[in-house]
C-alpha positions in Angstrom: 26.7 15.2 10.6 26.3 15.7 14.4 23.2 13.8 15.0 21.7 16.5 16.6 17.7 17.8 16.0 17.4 21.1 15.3 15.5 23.0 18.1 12.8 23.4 16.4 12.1 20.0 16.2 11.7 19.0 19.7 10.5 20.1 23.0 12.6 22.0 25.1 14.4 20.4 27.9 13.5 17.0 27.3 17.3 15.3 27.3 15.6 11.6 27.0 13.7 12.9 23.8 17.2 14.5 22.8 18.6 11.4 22.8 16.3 8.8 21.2 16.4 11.8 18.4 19.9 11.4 17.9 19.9 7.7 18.2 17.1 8.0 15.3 19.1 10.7 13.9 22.1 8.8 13.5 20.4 5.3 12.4 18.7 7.1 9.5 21.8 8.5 8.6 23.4 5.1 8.1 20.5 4.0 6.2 20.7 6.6 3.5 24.6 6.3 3.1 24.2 2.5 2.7 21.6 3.0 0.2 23.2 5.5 -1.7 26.5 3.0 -2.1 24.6 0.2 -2.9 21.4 1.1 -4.8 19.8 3.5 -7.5 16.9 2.8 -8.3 14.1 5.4 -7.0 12.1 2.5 -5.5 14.2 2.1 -2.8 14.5 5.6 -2.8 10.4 5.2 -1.9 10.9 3.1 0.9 13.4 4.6 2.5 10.4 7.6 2.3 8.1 5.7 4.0 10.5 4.9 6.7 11.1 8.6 6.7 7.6 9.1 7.2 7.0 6.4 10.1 10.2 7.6 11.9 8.6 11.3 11.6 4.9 10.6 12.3 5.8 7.6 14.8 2.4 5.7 13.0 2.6 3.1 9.6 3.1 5.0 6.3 0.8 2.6 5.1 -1.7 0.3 7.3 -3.7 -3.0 5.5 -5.2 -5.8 6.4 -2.6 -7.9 5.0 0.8 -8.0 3.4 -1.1 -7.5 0.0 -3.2 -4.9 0.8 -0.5 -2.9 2.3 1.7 -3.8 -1.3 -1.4 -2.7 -3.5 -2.1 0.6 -1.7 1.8 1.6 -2.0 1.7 0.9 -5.5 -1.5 3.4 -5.8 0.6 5.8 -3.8 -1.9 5.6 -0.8 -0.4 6.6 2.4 -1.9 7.2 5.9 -2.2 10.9 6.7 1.2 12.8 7.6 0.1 13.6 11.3 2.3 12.9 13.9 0.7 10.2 16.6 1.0 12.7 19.2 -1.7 15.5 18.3 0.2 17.8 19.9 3.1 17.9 17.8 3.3 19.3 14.3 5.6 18.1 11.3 7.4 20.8 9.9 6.3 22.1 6.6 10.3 20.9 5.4 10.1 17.3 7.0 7.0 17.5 4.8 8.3 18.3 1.6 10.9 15.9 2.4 8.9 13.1 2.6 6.1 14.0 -0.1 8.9 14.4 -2.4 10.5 10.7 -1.6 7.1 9.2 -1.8 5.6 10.6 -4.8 3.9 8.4 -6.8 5.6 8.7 -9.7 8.9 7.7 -9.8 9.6 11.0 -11.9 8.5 13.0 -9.1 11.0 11.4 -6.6 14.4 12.8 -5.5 16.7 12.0 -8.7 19.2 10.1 -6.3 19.4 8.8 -2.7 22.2 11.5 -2.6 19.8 14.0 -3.0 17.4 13.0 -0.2 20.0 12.5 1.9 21.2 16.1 1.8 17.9 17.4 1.7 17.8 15.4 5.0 20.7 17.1 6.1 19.9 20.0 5.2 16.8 19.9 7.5 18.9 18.4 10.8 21.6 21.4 10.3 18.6 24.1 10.0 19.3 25.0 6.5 16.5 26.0 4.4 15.5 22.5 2.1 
């Protein structure tokens, strides 16, 4: 993969953007290969979701008062809304599928493998359809 974002998903112009995307890009990348050597079991597959959805919405996936309230609303599957920070910028319906798919709450409902979201992932940053 290139580590480029698809021009759809950013502003025109903006080659500061462009790279702090790519730098994101690329670290998520790494990420989901590492996981998918190391791991599979579909709760890490669920984290790496809710990174997903903090790198994407630039806000917590989940906020709490403490470390225990933020633990007992993941395991309920509560999540913050799937706005981005900035009001002005929309998610794109496949970023969204992406990551409701990874943070289902049952495990059943996840992506079979860490391979699969990663393509998926792919998919999106290439502008194919996901």
């Amino acid at each position: 993969m290139s580590g480029s974002i698809p021009a759809r998903a950013r502003p025109a112009g903006d080659k500061i953007l462009d790279r702090k995307l790519a730098l994101i890009t690329s670290t998520v990348e790494s990420l989901l290969n590492i996981v998918a050597t190391k791991h599979s079991n579909r709760l890490e597959w669920y984290i790496i979701g809710l990174i997903l959805f903090e790198i994407v919405a630039l806000r917590k996936a989940v906020d709490g008062s403490s470390t225990l309230d933020v633990y007992e609303q993941a395991a309920r599957g509560g999540k913050a809304p799937f706005v981005h920070i900035s009001k002005r910028e929309k998610i794109p319906v496949e970023l969204r599928a992406i990551v409701h798919k990874a943070t289902a709450l049952a495990p059943a409902d996840r992506y079979a493998s860490v391979t699969d979201l990663a393509d998926d992932v792919r998919r999106y940053l290439r502008g194919d359809a996901v």
